[in-house]
PQR file of N, CA, C, O and H, with PARSE charges and radii, in Angstrom:
ATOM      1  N   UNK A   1       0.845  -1.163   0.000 -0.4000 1.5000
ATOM      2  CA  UNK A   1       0.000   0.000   0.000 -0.0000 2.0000
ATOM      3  C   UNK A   1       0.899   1.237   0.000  0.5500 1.7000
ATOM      4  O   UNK A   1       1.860   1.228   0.769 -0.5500 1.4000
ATOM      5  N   UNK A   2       0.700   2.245  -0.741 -0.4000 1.5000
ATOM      6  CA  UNK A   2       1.340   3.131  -0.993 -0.0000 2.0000
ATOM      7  C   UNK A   2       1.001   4.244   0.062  0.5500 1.7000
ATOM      8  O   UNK A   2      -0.168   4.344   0.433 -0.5500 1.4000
ATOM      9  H   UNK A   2      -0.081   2.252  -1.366  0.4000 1.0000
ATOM     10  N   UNK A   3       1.767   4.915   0.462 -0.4000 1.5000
ATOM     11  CA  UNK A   3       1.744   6.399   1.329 -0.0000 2.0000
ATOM     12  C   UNK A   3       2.148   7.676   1.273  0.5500 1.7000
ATOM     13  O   UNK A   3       3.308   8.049   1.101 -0.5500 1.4000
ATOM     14  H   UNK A   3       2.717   4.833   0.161  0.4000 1.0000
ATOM     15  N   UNK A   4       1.200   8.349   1.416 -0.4000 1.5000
ATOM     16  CA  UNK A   4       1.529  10.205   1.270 -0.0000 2.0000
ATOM     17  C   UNK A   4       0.753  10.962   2.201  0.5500 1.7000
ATOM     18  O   UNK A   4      -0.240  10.486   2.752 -0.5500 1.4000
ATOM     19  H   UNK A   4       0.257   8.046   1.556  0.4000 1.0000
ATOM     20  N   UNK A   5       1.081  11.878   2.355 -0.4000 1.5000
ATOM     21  CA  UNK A   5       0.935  13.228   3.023 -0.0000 2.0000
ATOM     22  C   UNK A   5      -0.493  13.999   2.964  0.5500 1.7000
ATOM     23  O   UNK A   5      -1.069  14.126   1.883 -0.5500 1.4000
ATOM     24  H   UNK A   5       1.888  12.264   1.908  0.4000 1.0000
ATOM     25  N   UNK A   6      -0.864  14.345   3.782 -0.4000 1.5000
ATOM     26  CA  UNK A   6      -2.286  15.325   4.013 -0.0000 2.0000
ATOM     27  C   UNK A   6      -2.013  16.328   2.974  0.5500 1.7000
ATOM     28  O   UNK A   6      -2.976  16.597   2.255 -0.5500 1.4000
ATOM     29  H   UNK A   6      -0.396  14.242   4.660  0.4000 1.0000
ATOM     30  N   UNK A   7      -1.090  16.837   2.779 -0.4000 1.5000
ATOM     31  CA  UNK A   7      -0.515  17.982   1.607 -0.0000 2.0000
ATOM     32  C   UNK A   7      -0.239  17.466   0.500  0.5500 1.7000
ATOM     33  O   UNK A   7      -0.380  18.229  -0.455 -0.5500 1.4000
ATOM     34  H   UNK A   7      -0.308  16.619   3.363  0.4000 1.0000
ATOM     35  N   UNK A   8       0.252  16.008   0.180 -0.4000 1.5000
ATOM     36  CA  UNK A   8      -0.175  15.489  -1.359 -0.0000 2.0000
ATOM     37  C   UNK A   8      -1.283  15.288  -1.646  0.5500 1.7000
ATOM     38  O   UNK A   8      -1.586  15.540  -2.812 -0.5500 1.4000
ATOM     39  H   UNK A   8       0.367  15.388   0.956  0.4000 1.0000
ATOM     40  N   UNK A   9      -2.361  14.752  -0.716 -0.4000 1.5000
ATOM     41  CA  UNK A   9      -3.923  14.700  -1.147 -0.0000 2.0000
ATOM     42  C   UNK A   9      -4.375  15.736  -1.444  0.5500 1.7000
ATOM     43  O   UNK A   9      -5.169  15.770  -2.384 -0.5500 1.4000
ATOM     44  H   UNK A   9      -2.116  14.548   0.232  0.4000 1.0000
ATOM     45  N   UNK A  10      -3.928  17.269  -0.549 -0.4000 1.5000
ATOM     46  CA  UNK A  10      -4.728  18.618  -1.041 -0.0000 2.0000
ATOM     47  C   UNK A  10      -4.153  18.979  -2.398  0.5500 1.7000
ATOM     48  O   UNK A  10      -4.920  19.583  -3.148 -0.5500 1.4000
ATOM     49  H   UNK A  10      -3.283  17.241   0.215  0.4000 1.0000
ATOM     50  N   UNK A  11      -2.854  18.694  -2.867 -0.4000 1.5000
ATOM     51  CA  UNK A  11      -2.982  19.011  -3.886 -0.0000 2.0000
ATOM     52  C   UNK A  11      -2.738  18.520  -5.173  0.5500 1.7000
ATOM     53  O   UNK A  11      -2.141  19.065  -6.101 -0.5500 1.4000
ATOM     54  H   UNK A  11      -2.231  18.203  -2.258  0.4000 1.0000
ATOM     55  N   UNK A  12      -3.428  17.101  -5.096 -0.4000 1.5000
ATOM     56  CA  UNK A  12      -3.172  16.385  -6.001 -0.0000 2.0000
ATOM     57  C   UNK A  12      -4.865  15.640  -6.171  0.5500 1.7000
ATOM     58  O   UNK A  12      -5.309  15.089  -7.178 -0.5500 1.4000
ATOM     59  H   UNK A  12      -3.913  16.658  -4.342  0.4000 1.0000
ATOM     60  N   UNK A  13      -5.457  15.815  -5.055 -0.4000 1.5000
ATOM     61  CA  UNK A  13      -6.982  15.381  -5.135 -0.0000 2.0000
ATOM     62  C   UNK A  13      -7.408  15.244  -6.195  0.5500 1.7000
ATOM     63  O   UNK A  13      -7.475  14.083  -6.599 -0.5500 1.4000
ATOM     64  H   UNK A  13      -5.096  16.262  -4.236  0.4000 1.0000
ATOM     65  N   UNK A  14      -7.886  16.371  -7.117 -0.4000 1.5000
ATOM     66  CA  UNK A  14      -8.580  15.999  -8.299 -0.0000 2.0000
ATOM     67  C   UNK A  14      -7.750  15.158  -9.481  0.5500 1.7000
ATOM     68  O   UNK A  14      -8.044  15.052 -10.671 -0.5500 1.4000
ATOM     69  H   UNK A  14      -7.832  17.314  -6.789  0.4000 1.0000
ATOM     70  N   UNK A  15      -6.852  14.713  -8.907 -0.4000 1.5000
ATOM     71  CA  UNK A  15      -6.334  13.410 -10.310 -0.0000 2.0000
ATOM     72  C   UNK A  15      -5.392  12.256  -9.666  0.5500 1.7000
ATOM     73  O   UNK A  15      -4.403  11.786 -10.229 -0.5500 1.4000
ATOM     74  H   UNK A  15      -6.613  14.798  -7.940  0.4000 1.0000
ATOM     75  N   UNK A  16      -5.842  11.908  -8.471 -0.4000 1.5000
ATOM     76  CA  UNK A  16      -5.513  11.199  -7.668 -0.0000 2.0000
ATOM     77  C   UNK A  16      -5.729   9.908  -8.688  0.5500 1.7000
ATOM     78  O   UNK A  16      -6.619   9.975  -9.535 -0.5500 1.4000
ATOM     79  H   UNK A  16      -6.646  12.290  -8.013  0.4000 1.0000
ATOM     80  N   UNK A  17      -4.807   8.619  -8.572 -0.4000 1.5000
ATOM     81  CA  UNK A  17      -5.028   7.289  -9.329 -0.0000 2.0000
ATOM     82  C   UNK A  17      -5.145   6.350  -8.377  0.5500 1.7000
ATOM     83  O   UNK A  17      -4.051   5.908  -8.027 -0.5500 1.4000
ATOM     84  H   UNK A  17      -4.083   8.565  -7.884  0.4000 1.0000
ATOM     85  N   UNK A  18      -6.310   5.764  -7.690 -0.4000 1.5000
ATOM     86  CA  UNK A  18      -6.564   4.876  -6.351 -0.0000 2.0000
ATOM     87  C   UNK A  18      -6.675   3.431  -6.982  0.5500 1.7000
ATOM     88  O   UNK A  18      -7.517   2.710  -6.446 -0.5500 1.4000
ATOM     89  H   UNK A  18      -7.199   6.122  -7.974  0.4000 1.0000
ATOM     90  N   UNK A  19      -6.002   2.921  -7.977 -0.4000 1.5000
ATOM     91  CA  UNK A  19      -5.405   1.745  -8.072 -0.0000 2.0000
ATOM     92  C   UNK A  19      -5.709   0.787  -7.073  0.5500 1.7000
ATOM     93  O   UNK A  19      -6.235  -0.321  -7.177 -0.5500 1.4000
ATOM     94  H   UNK A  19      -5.318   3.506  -8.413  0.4000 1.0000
ATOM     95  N   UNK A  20      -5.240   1.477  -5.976 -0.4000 1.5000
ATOM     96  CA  UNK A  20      -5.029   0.653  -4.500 -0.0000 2.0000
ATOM     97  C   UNK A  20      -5.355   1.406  -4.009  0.5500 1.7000
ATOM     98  O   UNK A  20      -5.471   2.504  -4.555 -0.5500 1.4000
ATOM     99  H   UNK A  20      -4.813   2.377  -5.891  0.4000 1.0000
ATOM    100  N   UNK A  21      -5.769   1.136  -2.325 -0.4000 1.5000
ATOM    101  CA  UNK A  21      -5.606   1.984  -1.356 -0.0000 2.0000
ATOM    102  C   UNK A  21      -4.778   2.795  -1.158  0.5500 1.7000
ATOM    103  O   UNK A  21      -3.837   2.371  -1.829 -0.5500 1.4000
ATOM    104  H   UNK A  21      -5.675   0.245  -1.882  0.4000 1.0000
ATOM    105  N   UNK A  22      -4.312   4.104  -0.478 -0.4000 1.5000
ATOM    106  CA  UNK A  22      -3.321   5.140  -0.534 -0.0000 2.0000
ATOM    107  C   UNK A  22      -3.521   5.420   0.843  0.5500 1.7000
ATOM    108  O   UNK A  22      -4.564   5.993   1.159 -0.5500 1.4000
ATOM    109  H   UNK A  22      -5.076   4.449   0.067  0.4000 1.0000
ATOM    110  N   UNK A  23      -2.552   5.057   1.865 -0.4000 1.5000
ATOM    111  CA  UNK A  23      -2.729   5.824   3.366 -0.0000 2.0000
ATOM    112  C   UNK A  23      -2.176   6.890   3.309  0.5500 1.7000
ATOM    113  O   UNK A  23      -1.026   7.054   2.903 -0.5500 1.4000
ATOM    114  H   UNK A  23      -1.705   4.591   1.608  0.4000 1.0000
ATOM    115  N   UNK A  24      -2.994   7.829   3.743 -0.4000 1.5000
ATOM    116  CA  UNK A  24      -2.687   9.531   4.082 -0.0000 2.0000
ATOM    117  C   UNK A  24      -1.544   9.222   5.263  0.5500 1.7000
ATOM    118  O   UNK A  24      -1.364   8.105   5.750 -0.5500 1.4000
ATOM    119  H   UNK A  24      -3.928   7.695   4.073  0.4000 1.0000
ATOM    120  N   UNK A  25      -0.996  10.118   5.535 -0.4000 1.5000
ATOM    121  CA  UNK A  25      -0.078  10.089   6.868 -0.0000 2.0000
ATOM    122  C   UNK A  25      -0.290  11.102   7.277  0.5500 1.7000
ATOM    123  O   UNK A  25      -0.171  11.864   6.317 -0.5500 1.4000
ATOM    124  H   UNK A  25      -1.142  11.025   5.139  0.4000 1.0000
ATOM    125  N   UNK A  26      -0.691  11.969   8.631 -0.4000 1.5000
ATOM    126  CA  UNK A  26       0.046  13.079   8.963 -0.0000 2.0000
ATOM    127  C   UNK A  26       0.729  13.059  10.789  0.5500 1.7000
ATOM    128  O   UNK A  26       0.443  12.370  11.768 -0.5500 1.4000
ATOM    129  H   UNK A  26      -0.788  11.350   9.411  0.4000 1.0000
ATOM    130  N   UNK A  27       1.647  14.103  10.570 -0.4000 1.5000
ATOM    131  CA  UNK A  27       2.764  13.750  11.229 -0.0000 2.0000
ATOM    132  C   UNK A  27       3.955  12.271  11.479  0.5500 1.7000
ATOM    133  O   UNK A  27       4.747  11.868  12.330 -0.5500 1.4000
ATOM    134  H   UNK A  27       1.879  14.662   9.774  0.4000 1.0000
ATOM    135  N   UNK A  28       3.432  11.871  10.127 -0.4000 1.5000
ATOM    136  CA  UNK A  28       4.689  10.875  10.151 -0.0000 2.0000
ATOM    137  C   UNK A  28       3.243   9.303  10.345  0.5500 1.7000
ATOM    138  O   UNK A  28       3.448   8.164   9.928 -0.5500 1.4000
ATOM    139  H   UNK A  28       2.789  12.199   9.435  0.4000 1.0000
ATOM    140  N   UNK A  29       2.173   9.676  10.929 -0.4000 1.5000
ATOM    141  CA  UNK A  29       1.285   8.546  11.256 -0.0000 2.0000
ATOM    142  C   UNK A  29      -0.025   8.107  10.428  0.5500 1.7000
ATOM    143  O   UNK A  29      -1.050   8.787  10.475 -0.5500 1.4000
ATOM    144  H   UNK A  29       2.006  10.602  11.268  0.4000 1.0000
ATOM    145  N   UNK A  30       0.071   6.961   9.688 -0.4000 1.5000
ATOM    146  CA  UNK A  30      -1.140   7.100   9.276 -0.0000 2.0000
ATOM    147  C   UNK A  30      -2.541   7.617   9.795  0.5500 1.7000
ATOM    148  O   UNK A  30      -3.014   7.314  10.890 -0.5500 1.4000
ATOM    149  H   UNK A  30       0.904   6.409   9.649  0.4000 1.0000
ATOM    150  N   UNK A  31      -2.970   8.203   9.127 -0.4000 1.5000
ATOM    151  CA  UNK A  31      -4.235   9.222   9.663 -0.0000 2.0000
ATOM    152  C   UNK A  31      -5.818   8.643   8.438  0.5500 1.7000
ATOM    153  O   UNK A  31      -6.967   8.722   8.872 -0.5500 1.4000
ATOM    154  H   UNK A  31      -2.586   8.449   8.237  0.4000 1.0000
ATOM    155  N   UNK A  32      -5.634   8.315   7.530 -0.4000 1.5000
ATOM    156  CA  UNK A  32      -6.667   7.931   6.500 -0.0000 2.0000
ATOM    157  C   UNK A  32      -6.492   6.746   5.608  0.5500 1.7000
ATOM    158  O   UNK A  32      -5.408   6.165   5.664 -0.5500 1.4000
ATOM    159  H   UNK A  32      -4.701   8.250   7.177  0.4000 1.0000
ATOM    160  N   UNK A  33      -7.555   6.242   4.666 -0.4000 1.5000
ATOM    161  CA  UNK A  33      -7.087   5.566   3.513 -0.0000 2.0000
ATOM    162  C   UNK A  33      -7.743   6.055   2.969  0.5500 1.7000
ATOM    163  O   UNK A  33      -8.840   6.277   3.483 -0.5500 1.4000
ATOM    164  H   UNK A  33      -8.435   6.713   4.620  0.4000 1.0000
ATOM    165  N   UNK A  34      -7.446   6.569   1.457 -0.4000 1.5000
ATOM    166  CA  UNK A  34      -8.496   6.802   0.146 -0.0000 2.0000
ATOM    167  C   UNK A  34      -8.222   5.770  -0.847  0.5500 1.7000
ATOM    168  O   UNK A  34      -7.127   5.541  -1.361 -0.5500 1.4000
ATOM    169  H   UNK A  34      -6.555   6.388   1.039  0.4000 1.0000
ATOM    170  N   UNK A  35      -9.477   5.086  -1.097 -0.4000 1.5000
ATOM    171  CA  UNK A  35      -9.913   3.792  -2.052 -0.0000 2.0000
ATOM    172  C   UNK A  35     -10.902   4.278  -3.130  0.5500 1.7000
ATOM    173  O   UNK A  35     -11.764   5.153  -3.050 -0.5500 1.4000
ATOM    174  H   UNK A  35     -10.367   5.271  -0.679  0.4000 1.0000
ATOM    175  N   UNK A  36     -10.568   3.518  -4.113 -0.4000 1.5000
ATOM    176  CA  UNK A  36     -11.788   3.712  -4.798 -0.0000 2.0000
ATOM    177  C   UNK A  36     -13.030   2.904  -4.859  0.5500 1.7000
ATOM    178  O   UNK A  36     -12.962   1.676  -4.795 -0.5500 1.4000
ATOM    179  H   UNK A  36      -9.868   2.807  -4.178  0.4000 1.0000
ATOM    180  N   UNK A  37     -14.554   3.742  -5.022 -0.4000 1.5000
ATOM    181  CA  UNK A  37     -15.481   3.499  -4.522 -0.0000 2.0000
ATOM    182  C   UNK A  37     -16.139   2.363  -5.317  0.5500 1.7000
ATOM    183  O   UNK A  37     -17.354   2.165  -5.271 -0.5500 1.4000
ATOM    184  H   UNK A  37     -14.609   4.739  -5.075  0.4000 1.0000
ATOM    185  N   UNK A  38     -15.511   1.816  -5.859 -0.4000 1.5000
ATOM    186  CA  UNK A  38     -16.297   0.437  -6.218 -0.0000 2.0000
ATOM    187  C   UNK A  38     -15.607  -0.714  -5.233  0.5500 1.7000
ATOM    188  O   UNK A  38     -16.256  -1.662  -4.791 -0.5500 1.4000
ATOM    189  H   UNK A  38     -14.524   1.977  -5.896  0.4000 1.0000
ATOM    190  N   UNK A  39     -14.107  -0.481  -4.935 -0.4000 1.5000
ATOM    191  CA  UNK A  39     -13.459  -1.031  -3.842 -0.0000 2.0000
ATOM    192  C   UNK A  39     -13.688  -1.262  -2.873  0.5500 1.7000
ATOM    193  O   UNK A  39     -13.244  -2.248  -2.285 -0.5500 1.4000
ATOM    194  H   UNK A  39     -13.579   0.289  -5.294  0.4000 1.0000
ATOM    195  N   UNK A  40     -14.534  -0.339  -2.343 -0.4000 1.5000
ATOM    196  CA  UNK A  40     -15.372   0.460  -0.939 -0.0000 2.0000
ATOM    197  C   UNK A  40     -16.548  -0.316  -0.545  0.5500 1.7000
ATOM    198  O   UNK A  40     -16.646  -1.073   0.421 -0.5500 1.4000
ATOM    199  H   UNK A  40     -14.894   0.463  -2.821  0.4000 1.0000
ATOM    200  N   UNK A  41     -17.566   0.022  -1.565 -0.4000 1.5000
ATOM    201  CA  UNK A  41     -18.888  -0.827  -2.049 -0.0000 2.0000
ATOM    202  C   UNK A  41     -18.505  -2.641  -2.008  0.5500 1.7000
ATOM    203  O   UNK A  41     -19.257  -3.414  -1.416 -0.5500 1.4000
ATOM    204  H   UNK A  41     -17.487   0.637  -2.350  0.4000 1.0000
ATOM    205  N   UNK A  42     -17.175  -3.143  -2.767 -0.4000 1.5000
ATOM    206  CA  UNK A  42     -17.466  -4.521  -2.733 -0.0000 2.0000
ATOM    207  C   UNK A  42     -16.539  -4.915  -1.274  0.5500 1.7000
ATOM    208  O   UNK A  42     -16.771  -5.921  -0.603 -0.5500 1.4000
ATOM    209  H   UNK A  42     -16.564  -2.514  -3.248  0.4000 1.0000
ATOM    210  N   UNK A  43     -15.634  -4.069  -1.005 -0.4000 1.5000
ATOM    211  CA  UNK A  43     -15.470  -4.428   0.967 -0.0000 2.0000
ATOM    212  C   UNK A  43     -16.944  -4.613   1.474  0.5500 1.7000
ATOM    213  O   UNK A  43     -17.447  -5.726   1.628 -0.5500 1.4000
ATOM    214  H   UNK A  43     -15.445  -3.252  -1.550  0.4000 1.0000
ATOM    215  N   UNK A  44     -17.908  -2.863   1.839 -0.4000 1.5000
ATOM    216  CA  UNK A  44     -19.071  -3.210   2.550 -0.0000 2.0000
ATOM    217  C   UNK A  44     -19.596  -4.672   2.554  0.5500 1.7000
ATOM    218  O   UNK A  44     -19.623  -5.439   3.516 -0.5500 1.4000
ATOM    219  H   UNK A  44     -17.499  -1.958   1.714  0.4000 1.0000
ATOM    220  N   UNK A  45     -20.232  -5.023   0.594 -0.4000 1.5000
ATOM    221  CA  UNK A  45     -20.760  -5.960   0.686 -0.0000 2.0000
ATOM    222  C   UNK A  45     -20.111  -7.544   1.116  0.5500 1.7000
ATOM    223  O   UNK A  45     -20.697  -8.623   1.202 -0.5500 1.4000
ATOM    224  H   UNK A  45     -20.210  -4.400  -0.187  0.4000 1.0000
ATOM    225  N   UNK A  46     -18.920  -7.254   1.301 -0.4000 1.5000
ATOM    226  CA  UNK A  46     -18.329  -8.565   1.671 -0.0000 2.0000
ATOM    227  C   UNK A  46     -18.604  -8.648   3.283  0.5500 1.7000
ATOM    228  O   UNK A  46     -19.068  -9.657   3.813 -0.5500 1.4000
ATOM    229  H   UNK A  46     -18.444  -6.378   1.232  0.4000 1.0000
ATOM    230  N   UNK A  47     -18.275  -7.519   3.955 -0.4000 1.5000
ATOM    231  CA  UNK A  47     -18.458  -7.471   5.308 -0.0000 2.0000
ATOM    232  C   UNK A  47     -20.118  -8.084   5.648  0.5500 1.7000
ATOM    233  O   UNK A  47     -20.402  -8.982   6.441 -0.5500 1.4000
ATOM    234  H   UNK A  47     -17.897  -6.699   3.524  0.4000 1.0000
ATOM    235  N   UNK A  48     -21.107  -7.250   4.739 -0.4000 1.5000
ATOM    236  CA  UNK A  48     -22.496  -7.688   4.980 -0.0000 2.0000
ATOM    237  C   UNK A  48     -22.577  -9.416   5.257  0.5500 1.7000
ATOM    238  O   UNK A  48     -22.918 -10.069   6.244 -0.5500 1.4000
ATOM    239  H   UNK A  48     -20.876  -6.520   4.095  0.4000 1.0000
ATOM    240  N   UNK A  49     -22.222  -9.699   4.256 -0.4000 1.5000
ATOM    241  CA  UNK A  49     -21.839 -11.364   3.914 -0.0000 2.0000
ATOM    242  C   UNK A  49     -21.687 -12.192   4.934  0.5500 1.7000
ATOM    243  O   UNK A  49     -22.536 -12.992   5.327 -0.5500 1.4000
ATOM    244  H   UNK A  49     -21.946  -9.169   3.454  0.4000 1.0000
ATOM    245  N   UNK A  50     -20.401 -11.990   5.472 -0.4000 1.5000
ATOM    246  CA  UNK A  50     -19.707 -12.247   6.661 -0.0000 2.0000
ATOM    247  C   UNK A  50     -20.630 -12.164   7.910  0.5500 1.7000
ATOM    248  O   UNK A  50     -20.647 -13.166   8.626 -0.5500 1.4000
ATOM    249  H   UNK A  50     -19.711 -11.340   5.153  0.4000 1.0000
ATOM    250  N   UNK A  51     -21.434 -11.055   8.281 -0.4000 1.5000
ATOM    251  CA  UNK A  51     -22.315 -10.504   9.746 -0.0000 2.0000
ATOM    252  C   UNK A  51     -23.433 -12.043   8.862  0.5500 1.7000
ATOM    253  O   UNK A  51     -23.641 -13.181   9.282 -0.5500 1.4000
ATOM    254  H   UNK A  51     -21.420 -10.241   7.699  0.4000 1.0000
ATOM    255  N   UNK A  52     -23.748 -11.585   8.002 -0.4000 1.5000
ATOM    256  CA  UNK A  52     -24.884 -12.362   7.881 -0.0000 2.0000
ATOM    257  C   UNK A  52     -24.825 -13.816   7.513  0.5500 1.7000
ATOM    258  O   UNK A  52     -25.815 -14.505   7.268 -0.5500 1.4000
ATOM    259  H   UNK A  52     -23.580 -10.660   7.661  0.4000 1.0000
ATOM    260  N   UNK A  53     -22.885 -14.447   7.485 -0.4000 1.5000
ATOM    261  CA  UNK A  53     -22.970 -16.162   7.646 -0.0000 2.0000
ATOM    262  C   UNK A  53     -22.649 -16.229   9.515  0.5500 1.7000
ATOM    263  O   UNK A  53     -23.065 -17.061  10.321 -0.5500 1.4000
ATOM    264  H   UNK A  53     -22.080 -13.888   7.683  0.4000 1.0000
ATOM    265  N   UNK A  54     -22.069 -15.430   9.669 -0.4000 1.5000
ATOM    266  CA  UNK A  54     -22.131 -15.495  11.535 -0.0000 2.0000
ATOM    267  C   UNK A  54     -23.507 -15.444  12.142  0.5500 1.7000
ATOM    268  O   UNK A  54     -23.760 -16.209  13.073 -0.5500 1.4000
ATOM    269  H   UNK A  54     -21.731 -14.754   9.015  0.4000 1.0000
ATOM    270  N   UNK A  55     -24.616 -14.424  11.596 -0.4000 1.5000
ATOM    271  CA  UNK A  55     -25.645 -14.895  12.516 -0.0000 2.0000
ATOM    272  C   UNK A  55     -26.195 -16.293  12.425  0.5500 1.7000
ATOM    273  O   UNK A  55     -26.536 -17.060  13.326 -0.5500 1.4000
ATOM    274  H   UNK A  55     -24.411 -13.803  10.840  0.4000 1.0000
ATOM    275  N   UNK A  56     -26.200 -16.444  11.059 -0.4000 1.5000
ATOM    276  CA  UNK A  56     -26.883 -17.546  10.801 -0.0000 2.0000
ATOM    277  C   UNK A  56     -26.696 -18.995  11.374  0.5500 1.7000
ATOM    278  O   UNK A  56     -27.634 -19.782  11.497 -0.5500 1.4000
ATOM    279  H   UNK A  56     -25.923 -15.821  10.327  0.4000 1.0000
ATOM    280  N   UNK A  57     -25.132 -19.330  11.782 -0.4000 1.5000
ATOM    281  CA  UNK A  57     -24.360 -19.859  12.579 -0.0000 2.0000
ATOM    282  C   UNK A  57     -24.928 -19.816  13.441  0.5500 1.7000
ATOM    283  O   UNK A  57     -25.339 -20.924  13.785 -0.5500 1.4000
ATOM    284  H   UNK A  57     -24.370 -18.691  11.682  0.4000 1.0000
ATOM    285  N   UNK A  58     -25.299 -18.767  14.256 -0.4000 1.5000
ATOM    286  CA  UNK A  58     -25.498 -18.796  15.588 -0.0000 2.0000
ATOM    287  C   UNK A  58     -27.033 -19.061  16.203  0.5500 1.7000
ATOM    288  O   UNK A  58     -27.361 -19.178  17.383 -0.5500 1.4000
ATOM    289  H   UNK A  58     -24.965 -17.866  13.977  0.4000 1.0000
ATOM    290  N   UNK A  59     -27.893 -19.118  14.950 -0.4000 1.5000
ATOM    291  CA  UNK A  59     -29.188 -19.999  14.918 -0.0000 2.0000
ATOM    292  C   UNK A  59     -29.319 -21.003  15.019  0.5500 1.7000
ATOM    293  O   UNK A  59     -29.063 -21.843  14.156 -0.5500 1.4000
ATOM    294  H   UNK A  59     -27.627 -19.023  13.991  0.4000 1.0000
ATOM    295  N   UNK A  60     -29.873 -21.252  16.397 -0.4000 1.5000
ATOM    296  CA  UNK A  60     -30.254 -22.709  16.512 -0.0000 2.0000
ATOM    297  C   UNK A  60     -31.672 -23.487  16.135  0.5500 1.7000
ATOM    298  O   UNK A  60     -32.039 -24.617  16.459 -0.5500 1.4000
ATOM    299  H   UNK A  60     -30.081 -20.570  17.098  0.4000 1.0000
ATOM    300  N   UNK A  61     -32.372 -22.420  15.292 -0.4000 1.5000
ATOM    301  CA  UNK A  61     -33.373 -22.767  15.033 -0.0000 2.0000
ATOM    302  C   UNK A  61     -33.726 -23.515  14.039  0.5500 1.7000
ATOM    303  O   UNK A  61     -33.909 -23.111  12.891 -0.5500 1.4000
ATOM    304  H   UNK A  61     -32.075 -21.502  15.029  0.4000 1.0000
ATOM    305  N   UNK A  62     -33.908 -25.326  14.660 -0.4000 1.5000
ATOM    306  CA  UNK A  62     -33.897 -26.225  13.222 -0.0000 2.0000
ATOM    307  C   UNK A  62     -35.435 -26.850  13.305  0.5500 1.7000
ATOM    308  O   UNK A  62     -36.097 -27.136  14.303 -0.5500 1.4000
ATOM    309  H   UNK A  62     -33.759 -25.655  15.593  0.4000 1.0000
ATOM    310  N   UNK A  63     -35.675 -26.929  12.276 -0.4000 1.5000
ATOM    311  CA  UNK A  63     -37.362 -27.877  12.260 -0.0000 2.0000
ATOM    312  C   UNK A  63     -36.920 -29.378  10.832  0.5500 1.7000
ATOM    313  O   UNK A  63     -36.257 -29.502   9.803 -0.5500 1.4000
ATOM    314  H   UNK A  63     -35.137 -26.697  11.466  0.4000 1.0000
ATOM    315  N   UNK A  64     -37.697 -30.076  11.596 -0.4000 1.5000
ATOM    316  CA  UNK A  64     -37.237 -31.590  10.348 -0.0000 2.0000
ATOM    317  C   UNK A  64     -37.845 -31.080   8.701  0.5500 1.7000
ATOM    318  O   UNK A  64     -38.283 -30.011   8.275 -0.5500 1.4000
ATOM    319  H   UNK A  64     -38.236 -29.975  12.433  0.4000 1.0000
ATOM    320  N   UNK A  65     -37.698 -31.937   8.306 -0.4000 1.5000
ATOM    321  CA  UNK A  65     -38.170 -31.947   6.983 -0.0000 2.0000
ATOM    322  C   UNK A  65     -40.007 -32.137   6.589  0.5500 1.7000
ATOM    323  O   UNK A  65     -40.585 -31.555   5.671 -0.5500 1.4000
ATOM    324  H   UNK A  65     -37.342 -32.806   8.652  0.4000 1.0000
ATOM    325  N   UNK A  66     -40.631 -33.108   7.576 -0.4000 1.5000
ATOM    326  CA  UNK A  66     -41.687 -33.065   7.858 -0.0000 2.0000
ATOM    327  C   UNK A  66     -42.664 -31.439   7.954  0.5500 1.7000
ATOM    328  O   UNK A  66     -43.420 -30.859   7.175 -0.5500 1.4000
ATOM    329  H   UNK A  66     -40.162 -33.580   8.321  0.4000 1.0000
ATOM    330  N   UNK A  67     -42.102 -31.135   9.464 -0.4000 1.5000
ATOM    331  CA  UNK A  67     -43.016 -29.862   9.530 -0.0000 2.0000
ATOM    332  C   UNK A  67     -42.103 -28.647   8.447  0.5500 1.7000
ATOM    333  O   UNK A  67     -42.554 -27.581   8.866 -0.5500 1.4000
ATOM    334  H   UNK A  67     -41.488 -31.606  10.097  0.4000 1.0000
ATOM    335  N   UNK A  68     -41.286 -28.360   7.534 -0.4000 1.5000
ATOM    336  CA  UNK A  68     -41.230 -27.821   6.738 -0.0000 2.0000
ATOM    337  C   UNK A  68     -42.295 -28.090   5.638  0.5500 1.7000
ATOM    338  O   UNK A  68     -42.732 -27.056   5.132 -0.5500 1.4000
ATOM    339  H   UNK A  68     -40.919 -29.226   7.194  0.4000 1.0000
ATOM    340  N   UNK A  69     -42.748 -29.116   5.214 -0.4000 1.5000
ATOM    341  CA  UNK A  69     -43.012 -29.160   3.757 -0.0000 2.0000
ATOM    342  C   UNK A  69     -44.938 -29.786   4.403  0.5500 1.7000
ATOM    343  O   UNK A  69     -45.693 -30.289   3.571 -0.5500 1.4000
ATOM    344  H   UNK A  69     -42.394 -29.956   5.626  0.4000 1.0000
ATOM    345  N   UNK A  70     -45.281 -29.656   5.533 -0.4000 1.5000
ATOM    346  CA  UNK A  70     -46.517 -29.810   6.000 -0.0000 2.0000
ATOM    347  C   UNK A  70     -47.277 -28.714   5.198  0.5500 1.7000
ATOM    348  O   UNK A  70     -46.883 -27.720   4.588 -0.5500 1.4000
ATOM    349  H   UNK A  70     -44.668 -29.247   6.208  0.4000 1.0000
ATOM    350  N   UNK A  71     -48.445 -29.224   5.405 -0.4000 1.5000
ATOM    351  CA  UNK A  71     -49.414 -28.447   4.965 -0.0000 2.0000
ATOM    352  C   UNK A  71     -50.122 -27.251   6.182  0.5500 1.7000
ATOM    353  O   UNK A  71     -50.906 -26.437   5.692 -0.5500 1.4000
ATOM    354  H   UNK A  71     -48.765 -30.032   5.900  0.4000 1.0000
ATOM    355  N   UNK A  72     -49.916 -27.172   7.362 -0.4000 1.5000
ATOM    356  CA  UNK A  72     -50.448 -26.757   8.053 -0.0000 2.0000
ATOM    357  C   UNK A  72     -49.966 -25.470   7.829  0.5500 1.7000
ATOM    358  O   UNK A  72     -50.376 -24.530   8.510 -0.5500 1.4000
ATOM    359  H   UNK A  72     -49.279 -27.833   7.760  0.4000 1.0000
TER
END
């Protein structure tokens, strides 16, 4: 992952190339990442993914095959 400065983002912002992630630094410490937003979007949806095979895991709620496919 590549790294620069609070003062290369101000002035390089509008033609920034986010390839990859880019950690901002300031004072020597990373302080940000700028990604690009389709990058962004398919993290979220992976994270969604993830919360939602852990809950499901954690359901203990099983019924047989019977009372699934019952008529009642």
């Amino acid at each position: 992952m590549k790294a620069e400065t609070v003062t290369y983002l101000k002035e390089n912002a509008s033609n920034l190339n986010v390839e990859e992630p880019l950690v901002i630094t300031q004072n020597g410490k990373p302080k940000y990442v700028v990604q690009d937003v389709a990058d962004y979007e398919y993290q979220q949806e992976s994270i969604a993914l993830l919360k939602l095979l852990t809950l499901s895991k954690n359901d203990e709620t099983t019924i047989s095959l019977e009372d699934a496919f019952s008529d009642e």
